[in-house]
C-alpha positions, 0 to 999 in steps of 0.5 A: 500500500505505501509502496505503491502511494510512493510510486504513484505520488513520485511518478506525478512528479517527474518528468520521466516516469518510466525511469522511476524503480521503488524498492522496498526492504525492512531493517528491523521494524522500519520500511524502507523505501528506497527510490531511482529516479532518472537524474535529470528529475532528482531536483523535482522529487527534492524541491527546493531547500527539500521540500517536496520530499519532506511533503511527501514523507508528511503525506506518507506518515499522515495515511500510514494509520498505525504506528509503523516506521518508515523510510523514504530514500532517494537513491543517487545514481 
């Protein structure tokens, strides 16, 4: 479910939205989300001073109803 929040809020975001690849994996009790993007679209997904990715993670946190951990990690490339 979040995966698939994640991909489609990112794919909204970027110009080529064929390049983006989420992987999820845990580490404990955290979910981590791990997203590629192509890297001309790095700076959409980050915003300006981070804000778009810091929206996106408030958004995640405010749906994910209990009180699971998670993690959103842009991968460089």
């Amino acid at each position: 479910m979040i995966k698939d929040m994640v991909e489609y809020l990112i794919k909204e975001i970027v110009e080529k939205p064929e390049s983006v690849l989420i992987q999820e994996r845990q580490q404990g009790d955290v979910d981590i989300f791990e997203i590629t993007v192509d890297p001309n679209d790095r700076g959409k997904v980050i915003g300006r001073e981070g804000q778009t990715i810091k929206a996106l993670r408030v958004l995640i946190s405010t749906v994910v109803t209990s009180n699971k951990k998670f993690l959103i990690d842009l991968v460089q490339l």
